[in-house]
C-alpha positions in Angstrom: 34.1 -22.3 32.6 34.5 -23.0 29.0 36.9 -25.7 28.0 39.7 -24.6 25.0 40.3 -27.5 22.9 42.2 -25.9 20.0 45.9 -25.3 19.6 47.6 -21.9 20.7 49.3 -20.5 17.5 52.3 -18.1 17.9 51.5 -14.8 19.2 47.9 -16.1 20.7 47.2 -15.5 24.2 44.3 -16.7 26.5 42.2 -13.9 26.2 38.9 -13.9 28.8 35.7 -11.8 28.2 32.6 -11.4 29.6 29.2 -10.5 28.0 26.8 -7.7 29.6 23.4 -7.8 28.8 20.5 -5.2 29.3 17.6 -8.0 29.4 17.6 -11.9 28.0 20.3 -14.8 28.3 23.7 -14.3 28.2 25.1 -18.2 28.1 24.8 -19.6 25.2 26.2 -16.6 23.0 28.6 -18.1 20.6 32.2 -16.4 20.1 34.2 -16.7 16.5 37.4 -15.7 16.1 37.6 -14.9 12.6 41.1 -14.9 11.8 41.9 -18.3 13.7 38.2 -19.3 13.0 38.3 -20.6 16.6 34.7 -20.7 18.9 33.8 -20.6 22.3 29.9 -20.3 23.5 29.6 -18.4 26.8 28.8 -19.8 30.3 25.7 -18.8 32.9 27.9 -15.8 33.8 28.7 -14.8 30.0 32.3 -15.5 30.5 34.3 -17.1 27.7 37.6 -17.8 27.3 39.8 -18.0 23.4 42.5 -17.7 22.2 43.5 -14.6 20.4 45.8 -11.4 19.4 46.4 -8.4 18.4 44.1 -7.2 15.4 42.0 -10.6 15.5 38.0 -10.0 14.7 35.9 -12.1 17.7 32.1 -12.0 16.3 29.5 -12.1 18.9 26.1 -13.9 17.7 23.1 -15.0 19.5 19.2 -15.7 18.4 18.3 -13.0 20.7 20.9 -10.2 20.2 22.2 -8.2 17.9 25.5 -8.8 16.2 28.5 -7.2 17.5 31.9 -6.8 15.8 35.3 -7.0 18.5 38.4 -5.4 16.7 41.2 -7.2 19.6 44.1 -4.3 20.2 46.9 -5.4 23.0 45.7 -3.6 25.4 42.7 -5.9 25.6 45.1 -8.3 26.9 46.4 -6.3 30.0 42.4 -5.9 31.0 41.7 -8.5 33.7 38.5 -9.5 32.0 37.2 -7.6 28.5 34.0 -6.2 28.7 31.4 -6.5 25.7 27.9 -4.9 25.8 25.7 -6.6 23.4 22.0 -5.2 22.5 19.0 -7.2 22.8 17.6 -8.0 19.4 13.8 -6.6 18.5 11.9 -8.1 16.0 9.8 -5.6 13.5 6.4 -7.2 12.8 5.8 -6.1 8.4 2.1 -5.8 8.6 -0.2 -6.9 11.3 -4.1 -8.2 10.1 -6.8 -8.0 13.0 -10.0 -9.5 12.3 -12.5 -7.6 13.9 -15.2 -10.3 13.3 -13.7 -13.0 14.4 -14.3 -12.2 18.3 -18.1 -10.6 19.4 -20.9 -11.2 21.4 -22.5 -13.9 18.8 -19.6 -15.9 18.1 -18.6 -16.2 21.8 -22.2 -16.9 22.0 -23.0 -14.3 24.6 -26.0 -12.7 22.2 -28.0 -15.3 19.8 -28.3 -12.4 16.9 -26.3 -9.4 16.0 -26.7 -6.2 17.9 -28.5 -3.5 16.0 -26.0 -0.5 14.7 -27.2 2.8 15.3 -25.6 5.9 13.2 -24.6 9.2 15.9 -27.7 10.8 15.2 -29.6 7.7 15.3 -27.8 7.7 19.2 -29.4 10.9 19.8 -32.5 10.2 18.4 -32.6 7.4 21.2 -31.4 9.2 24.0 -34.0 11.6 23.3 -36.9 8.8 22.7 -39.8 8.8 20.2 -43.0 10.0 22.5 -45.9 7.8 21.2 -49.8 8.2 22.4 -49.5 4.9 23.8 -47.5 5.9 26.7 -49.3 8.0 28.3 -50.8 4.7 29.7 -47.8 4.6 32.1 -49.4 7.8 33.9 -51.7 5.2 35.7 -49.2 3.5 37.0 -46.4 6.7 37.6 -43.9 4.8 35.1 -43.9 7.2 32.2 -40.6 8.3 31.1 -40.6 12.6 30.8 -38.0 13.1 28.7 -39.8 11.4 25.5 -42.5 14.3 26.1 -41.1 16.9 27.1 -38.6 16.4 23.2 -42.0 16.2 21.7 -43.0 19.5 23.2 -40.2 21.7 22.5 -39.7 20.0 18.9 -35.9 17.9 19.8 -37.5 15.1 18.8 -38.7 16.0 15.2 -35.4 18.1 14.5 -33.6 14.6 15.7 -35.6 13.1 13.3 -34.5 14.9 10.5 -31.0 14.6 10.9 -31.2 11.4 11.1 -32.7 11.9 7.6 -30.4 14.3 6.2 -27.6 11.7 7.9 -28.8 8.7 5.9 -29.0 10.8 3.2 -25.0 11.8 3.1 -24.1 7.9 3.9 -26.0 7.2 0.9 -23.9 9.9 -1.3 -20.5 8.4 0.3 -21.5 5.0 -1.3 -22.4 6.5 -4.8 -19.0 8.3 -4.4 -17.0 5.4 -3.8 -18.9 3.3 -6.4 -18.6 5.7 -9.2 -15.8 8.0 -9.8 -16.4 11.7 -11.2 -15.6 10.4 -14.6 -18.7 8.8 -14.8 -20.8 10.9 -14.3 -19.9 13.5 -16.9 -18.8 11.1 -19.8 -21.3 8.2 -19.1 -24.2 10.2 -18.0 -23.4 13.0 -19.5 -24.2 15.5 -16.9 -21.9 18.6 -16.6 -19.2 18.5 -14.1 -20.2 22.0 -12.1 -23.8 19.9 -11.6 -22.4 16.0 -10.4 -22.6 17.2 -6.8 -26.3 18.2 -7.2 -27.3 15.2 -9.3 -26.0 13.0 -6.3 -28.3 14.7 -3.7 -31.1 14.5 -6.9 -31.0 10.5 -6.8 -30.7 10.0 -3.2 -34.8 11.7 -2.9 -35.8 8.6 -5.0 -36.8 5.9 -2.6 -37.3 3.2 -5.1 -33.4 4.0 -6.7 -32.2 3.6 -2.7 -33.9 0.2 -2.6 -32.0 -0.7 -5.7 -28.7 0.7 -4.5 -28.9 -1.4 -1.4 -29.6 -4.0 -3.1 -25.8 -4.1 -4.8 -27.1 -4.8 -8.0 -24.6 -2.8 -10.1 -26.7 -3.4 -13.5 -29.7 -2.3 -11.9 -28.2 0.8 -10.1 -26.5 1.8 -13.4 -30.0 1.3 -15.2 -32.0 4.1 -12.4 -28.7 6.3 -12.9 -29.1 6.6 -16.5 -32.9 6.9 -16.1 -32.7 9.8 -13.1 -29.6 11.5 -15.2 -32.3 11.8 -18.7 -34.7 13.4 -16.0 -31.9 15.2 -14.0 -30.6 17.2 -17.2 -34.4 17.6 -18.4 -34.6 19.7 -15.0 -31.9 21.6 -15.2 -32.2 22.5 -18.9 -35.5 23.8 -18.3 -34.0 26.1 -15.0 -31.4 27.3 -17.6 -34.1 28.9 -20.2 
């Protein structure tokens, strides 16, 4: 049990407590009184034992609980041992970074090289596989996959095909969009708001502007933007008559 070392002032009595926990330590808890300024720290059993009276604050602290307040009224005194439930302290993490590079297959050395990416459609484009002439050499030796074929035949593979296309297509406009707002496009390029959409799907069918845009060279991309709007608004002008 804990040893009192301090003085009993008039009107203090010995007053003994015990801590409840729902989960962690409960010896070790230190005890203030904050009127005599007295402390105790609690045993194995989270019994303690100060002295104390009527309308005296104790303060319960620990590292892993939560503060608790004890306003002492006499009747604590006639309870054989005074009960306190203290609350296990949780700890709110502000903002939590994952790398997501920082543990894969090539760092953990498991693959030499980077596994290729495919997009959905690209997925579905291998599931369904690309039939080519040169396996129909695997009929001589029964190994030639079906489902490559049979894709072919019924035209899966080519309609795969293009949405793999049309998918490549949108990624591309998603980058322009994030790269250039909407403000751009009508006040630098001068191209009329209702038209912006359309002018994005125009530059995305130029294959040597897509080259350039993967390149990240922003002076370059801006250079084919201004050159494609000129011929964009030439086009649309000319619809317009």
């Amino acid at each position: 049990m804990c040893q009192i070392s301090f003085c009993q002032t008039a009107g203090e009595k010995l007053l003994h407590g015990k801590i409840r926990v729902d989960s962690g330590y409960i010896s070790g808890i230190n005890v203030l009184n904050l009127v005599n300024e007295k402390t105790v720290v609690t045993n194995s059993e989270g019994e303690f034992f100060i002295l104390a009276k009527a309308n005296d604050v104790l303060v319960f602290t620990a590292v892993n609980l939560e503060l608790h307040k004890k306003l002492i009224d006499e009747k604590d005194f006639i309870l054989d041992v005074l009960n306190i439930k203290m609350v296990s302290k949780v700890t709110e993490l502000k903002e939590v970074i994952v790398n997501e590079n920082s543990i894969n297959a090539v760092s953990q050395r498991i693959l030499s090289k980077e596994p290729m990416k495919y997009t959905p459609a690209e997925r579905r484009l291998r599931t369904a596989g690309d039939f080519k002439p040169i396996m129909l050499l695997g009929l001589l030796g029964g190994s030639m996959p079906l489902d490559p074929l049979i894709n072919k035949i019924n035209g899966r593979t080519k309609r795969l095909k293009k949405l793999v296309i049309l998918e490549k297509k949108e990624q591309y406009i998603k980058l322009i969009s994030e790269l250039y707002d909407k403000e751009y496009f009508t006040i630098k390029l001068d191209i009329p708001s209702v038209y912006v959409i359309g002018f994005k799907y125009f530059i995305v069918e130029d294959e040597i502007f897509l080259k350039v845009l993967e390149s990240k060279n922003e002076q370059r991309t801006s250079f084919f933007m201004i050159a494609l709007a000129q011929e964009y608004k030439a086009l649309i002008a000319g619809e317009n008559k």
